[in-house]
C-alpha positions in Angstrom: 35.8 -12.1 135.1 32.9 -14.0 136.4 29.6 -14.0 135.0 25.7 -15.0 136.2 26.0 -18.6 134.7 29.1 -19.1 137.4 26.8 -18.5 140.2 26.6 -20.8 143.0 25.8 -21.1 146.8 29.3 -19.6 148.7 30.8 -17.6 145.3 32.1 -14.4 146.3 32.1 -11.3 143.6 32.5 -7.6 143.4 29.5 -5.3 143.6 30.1 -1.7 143.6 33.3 -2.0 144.7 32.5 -3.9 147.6 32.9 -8.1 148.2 29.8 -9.8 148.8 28.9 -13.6 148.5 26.1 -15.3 146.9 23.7 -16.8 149.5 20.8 -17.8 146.7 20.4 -17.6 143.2 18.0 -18.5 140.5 17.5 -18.5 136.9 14.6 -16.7 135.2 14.3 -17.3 131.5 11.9 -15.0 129.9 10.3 -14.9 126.2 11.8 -12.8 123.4 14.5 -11.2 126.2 17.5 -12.1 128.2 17.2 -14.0 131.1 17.7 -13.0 134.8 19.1 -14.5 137.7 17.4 -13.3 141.1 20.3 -13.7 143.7 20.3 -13.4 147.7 23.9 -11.5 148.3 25.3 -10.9 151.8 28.2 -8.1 151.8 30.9 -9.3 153.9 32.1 -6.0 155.4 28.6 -4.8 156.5 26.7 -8.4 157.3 23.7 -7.4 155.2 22.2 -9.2 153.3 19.2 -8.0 150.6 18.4 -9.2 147.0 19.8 -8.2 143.7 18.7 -9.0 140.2 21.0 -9.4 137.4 21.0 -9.9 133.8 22.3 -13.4 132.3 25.3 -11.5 130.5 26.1 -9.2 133.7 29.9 -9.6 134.2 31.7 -9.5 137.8 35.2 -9.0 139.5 36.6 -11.0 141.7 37.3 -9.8 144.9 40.8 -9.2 146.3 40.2 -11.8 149.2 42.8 -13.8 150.8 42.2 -16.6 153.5 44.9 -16.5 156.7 44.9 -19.4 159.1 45.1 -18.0 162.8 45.0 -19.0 166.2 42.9 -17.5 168.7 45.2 -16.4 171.4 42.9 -14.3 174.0 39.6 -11.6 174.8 41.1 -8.5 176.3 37.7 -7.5 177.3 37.4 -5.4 174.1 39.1 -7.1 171.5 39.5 -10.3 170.6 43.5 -11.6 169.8 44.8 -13.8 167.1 48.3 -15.0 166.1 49.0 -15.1 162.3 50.3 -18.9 162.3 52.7 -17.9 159.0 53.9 -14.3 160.1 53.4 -14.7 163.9 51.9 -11.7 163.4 49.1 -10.5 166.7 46.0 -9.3 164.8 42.9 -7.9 166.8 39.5 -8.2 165.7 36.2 -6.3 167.2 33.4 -8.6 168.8 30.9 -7.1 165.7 33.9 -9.5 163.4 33.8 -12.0 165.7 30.2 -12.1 165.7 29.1 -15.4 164.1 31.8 -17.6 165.3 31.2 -16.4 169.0 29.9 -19.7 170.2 33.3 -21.4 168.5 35.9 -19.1 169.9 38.4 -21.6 172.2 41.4 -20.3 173.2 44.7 -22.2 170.9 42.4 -23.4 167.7 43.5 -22.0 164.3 40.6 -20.3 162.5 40.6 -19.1 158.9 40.6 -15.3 158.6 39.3 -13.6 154.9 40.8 -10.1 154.6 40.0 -7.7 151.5 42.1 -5.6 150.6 44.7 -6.0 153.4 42.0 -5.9 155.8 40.4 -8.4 158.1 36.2 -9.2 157.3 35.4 -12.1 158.7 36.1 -15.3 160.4 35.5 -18.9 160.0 35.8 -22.1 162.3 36.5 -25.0 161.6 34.6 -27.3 160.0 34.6 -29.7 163.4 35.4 -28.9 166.8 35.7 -31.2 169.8 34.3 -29.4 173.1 33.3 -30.0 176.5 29.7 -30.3 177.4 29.5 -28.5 181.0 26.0 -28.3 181.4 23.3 -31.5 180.3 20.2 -32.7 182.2 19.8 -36.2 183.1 18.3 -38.2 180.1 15.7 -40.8 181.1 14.8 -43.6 179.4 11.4 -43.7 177.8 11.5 -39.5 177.6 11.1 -40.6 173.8 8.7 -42.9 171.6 11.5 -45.0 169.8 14.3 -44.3 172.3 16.2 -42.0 170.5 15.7 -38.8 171.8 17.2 -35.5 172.1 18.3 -33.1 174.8 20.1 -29.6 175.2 23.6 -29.2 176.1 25.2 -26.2 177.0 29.3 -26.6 175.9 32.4 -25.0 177.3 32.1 -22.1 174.8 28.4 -21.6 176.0 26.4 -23.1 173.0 23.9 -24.8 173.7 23.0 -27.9 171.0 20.8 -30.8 170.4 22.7 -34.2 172.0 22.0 -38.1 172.7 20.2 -38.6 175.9 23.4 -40.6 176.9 25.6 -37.5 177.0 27.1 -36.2 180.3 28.3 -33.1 181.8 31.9 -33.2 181.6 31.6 -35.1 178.4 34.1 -34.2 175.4 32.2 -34.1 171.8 32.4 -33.6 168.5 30.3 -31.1 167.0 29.9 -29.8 162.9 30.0 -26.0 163.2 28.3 -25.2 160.0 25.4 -27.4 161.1 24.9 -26.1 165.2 25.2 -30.6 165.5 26.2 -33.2 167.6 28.5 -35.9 165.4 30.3 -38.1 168.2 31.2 -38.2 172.0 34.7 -38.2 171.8 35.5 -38.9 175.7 33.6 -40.2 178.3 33.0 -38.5 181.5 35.2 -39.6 184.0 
């Protein structure tokens, strides 16, 4: 059982019957009483998210939630295909699933499916993933004050981020997913 005083940023309970995970929280101590804990929840099967307040002594399940690593195989034009890397399983998730890892999906790299009760929720990249920048505007020098500027680049899985002026179309990078950022060319145009 889990209770308020567990809470933190990513911790996924059981609220009427259904998982959600804890986006926000905080602490309210009041006089005489109990205290509460305001929290921002997001329910994994639905994607909304809304606020709930809870009592300090409120206890909570843990959800039945099990993490498979899968890689993405192929979009049928409908569905999008993923081969359980343990089972060799084929599993087929709807674009609504596939939703906020869209501008991640590359075809053969392993993403970590949660499923609850048996079934698959949601999806997660990786933490880093190295792509090809196929669209970036010449940077020129002196665009920026101190010379170290910024400029969009659109990437092989149509994201567009934030890059060094020095980055190239046809340029391989590394970018953090959680962050939407540009960590390190990787390859040089050639």
């Amino acid at each position: 059982m889990l209770t308020t005083s567990d809470f933190r940023k990513g911790l996924k309970i059981l609220l009427n019957n259904q998982p959600y995970v804890v986006i926000e929280f905080q602490h309210h101590k009041r006089a005489m009483r109990g205290g509460l804990v305001r929290t921002r929840v997001k329910n994994l099967l639905t994607g909304l998210i809304h606020e709930e307040t809870f009592r300090s002594d409120e206890k909570f399940e843990r959800p039945d939630l099990q993490y498979r690593e899968m890689q993405y195989l192929y979009n049928d034009g409908e569905m999008y295909n993923f081969l359980d890397q343990k089972t060799a399983d084929e599993v087929s998730l709807s674009e609504k699933q596939i939703e906020e890892v869209k501008d991640y999906l590359k075809e053969q790299v392993v993403y970590s499916i949660l499923y609850f009760e048996g079934k698959p929720v949601t999806i997660a990249p990786p933490e880093q993933m190295v792509l090809e920048v196929t669209d970036a505007p010449p940077g020129v020098k002196g665009d920026t004050a101190q010379g170290a500027g910024t400029k969009p680049v659109t990437l092989e899985t149509g994201l567009v981020i934030q890059a060094p002026l020095f980055v190239e179309t046809g340029d391989i990078i590394r970018i953090n997913t959680e962050q939407n950022k540009y960590l390190e060319r990787v390859e040089k145009k050639r």
